[in-house]
N, C-alpha and C positions, 0 to 999 in steps of 0.2 A: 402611118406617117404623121397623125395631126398628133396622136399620142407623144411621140419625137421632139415636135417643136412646141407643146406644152410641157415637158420634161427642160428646155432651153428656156424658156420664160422662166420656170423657177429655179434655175441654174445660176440668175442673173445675179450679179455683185454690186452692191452699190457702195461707192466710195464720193467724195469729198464732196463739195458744194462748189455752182458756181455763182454769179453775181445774179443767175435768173432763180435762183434756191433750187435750179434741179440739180439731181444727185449724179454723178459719174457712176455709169455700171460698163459692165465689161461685158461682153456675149464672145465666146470662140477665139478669145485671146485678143481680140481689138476694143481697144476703151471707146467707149460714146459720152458724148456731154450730157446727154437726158436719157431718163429710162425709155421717156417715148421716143427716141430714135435708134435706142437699141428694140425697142419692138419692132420700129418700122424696117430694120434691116433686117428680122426673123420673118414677120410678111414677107418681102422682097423675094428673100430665102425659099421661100415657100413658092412662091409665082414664078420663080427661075424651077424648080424642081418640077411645076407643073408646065413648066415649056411655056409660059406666058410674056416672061421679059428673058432678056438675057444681057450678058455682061455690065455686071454689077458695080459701080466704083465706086470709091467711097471717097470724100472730100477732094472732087473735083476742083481744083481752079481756073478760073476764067480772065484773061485782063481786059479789063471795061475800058481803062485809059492810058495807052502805054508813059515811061517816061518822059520828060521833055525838057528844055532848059529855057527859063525865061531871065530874064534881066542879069545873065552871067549864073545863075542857081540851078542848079537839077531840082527838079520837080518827082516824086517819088511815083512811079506806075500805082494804079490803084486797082484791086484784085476782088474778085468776089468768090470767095468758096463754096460751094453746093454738097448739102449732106450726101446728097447719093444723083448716080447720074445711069442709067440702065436704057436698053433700044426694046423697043414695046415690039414684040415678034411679029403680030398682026398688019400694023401697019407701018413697020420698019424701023418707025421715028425714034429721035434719041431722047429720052425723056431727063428734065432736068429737076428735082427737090430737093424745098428746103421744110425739115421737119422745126415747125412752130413750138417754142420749150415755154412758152406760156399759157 
């Protein structure tokens, strides 16, 4: 198995740039904004296959502050998106990260 997802690390594509200079690679047909979070989603991968986490999401959104209207203006909801969001099997919980691209 580990043979497998060494063969998917060097499968990896890398494409464009972004404002942090990491490179967009693609893993399994879904683009990632940094190589280090297309690794972190081949881990994941691995720990879901070893029955450790399960149900894996990927760019989860959350609203931190819904809309609202002050002085006659709509005020826009403010969102925070989460690279990966998976339930730890152990101890049930839903685990939320964000993979750091500096």
């Amino acid at each position: 198995m580990e043979h497998i997802i060494l063969q998917e690390y060097k499968q990896l594509q890398q494409k464009g740039k972004s404002k942090y200079k990491a490179k967009k690679t693609s893993v399994d047909g879904i683009k990632f904004d940094s190589q280090k979070e297309a690794n972190r989603y081949l881990e994941l991968k691995l720990l879901e296959k070893q029955g450790v986490i399960k149900y894996i999401d990927r760019q989860t959104r959350f609203e931190l502050q819904p809309s609202y209207k002050k002085n006659g203006k709509t005020i826009r909801a403010i969102y925070y998106v989460a690279d990966f969001a998976y339930i730890d099997v152990k101890t049930g919980k839903t685990i939320i990260e964000d993979t750091k691209r500096i």
